[in-house]
N, C-alpha and C positions, 0 to 999 in steps of 0.2 A: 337600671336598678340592679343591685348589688343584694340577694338575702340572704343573710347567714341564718343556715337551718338546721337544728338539733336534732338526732335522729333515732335520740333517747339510748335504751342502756342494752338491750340483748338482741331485735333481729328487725324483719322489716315492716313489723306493725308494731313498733315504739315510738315511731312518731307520734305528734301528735293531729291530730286533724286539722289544725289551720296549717302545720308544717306540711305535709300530705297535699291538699289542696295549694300551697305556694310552690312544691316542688314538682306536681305534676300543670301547672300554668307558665311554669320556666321554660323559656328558649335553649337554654343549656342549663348542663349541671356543669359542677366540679367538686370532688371530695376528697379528702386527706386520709389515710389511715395509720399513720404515724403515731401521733400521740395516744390513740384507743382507736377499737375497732367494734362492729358489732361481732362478736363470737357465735351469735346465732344463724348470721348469714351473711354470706359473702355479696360482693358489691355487683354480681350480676341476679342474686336476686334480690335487691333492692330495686334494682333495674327492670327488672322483669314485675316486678309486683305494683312499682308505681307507673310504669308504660315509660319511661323514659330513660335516652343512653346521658352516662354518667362517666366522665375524664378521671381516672386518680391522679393527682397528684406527688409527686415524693415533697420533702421538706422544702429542698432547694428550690423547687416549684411555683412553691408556695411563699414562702419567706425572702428569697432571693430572685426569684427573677417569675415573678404574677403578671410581668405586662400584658399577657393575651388573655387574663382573666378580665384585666381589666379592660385593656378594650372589647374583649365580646361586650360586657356590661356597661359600655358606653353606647351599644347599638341596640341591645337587646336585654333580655331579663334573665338574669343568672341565678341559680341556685346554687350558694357556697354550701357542700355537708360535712359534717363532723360527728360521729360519736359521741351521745351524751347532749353537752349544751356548748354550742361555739363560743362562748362568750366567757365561761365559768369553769367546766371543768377542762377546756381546752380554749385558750384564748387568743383569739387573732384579732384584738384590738389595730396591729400593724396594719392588718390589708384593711382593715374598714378604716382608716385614715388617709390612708394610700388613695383608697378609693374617692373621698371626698375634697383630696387636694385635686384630683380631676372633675370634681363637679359632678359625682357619679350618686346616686341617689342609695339610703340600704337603709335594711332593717333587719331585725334580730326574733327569729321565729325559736323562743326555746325550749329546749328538752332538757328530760328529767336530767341530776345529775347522779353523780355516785355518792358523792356529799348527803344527798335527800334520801337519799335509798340506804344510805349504810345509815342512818339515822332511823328511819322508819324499821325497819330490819333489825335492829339492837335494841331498842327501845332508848337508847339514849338520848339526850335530849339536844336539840340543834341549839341554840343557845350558848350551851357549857360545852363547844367547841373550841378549840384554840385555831394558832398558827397550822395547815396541814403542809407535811414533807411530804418527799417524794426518794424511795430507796432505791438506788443503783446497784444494775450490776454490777461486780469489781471491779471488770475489765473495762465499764463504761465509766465509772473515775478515776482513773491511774493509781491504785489503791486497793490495798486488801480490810477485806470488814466494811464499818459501819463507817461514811464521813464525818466528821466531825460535829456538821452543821444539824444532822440530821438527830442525836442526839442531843445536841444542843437545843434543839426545839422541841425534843421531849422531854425535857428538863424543865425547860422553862414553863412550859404547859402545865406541868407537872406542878409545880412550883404552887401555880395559881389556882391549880385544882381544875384544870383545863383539859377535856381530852384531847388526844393528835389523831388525825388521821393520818395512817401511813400509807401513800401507794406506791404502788411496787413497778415495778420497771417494765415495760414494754420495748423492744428491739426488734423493728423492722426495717429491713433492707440493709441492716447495718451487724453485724456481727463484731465477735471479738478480734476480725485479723481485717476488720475497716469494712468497706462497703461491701455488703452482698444482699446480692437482688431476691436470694432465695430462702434468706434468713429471719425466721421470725421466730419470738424468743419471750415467751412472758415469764414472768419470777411467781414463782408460789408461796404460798404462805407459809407453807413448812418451812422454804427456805428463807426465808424472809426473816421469818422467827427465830431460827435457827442461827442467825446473823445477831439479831438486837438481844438475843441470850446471853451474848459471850460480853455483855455488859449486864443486860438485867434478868439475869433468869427466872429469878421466883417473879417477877411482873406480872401482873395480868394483862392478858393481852386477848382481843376480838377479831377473827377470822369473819370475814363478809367474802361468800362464794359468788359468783353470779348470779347478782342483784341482779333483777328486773327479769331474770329467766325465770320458767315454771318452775323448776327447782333449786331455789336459793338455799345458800347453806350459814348458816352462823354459829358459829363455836368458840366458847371461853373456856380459858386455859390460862397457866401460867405460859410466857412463852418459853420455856424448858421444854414445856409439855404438849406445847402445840408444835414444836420444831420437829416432834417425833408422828405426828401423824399426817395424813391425805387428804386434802379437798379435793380433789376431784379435776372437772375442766374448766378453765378459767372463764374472767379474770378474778384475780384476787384481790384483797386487801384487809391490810390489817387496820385495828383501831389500839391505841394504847389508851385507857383509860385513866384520869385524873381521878378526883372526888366522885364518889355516887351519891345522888340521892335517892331516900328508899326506894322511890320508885321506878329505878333506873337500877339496881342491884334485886328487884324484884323481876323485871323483865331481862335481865341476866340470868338469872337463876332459873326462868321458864321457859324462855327462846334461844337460850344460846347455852344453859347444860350448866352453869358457874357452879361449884359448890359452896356449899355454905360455909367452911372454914374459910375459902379461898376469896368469899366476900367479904367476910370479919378481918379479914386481914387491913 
């Protein structure tokens, strides 16, 4: 058996309790921290907190060459972890295919994601979401600014009266002069914003601080305005907001600071 196991958004009690119970009944673990990490704790105290030792994986690990994942899990009971939801806001569809071209048994234990948390957290409404991007660093697309794509799908959002979620880049193991083992590297909101300004300044735009930590942070701003100030410790992400409905410009205005000319707009 194959489980892929969510292990929610900030430290080592964000799981949830049927993940918790699958991942302390596993013969082995294996976890990624590539795509997201938990920021509230590192992967020996996750280890330490559920009684069990845990493999990281890097990318190529996992995506290129999983055979010893998969055979452990052809003899015994594996626990796959990811940050968040394995399935949603980090997707290994690949290996749970892989896994059943060998007749290998899985299931899908999930955690919160960022998507539900930056929703719950804005008052926006999950619904009136659109397509979500994902913002690189510039060294990570051959390319200075914003890619193309990534405005293009807040455009189009936009269009529809759709919000976008934007996340912002994570760089581990991998830096700007190629692989490094020692390089980890998240993108801020300031800078973030700072980036999609030099197209749409007066925008409005939503900072989600680290969701699912004791202190989450949310702030609205034009992004001119939010490029000049500080969130704190990561992760970050931004929201660009489409259409509001009142009652989605009312919880703007209370949980995230919006002003009122800047919602009239």
């Amino acid at each position: 058996m194959l489980t892929f196991i969510g292990l929610g958004l900030y430290d080592e009690r964000s799981i949830t309790v049927e993940g918790q119970a699958a991942l302390r009944a596993a013969d082995a673990a294996f976890a990624e921290l590539y795509t997201s990490k938990l920021v509230g704790a590192s992967i020996e105290d996750i280890a330490e907190y559920h009684g069990v030792d845990i493999e990281v994986r890097d990318r190529a690990g996992v995506e290129q060459h999983p055979e010893d994942i998969l055979d452990t899990a052809e003899e015994q009971d594996v626990a796959f972890l990811t940050a968040g939801d394995t399935m949603i806001s980090t997707t290994h569809v690949d290996l749970r295919l892989r896994a059943h071209e060998r007749g290998i048994d899985t299931r899908v234990v999930h955690g919160t994601t960022a998507q539900t948390a930056t929703s719950s957290l804005t008052g926006l409404q999950n619904y009136r979401f659109g397509k979500a991007t994902t913002l690189p660093f510039e060294y990570a697309h051959g390319g200075d600014g914003v890619p193309g794509s990534v405005l293009d799908t807040i455009a189009d959002n936009r269009e529809r009266g759709l919000h976008t979620v934007v996340y912002l880049d994570i760089k581990v193991g991998r830096g700007p002069d190629g692989d490094d083992p020692a390089h980890e590297e998240y993108m801020t909101a300031d800078h973030a914003a700072g980036l999609l300004a030099e197209h749409l300044p007066d925008t409005l735009g939503v900072v989600v601080a680290r969701a699912g930590s004791p202190d989450p942070l949310v702030a609205a701003d034009t992004l001119g305005a939010l490029a000049d100030r500080e969130f704190g410790d990561p992760l970050h992400l931004l929201v660009v907001p489409g259409d509001l409905h009142p009652i989605e410009s009312d919880a703007l205005r209370e949980l995230a600071g919006a002003s009122e000319e800047l919602l009239e707009q």
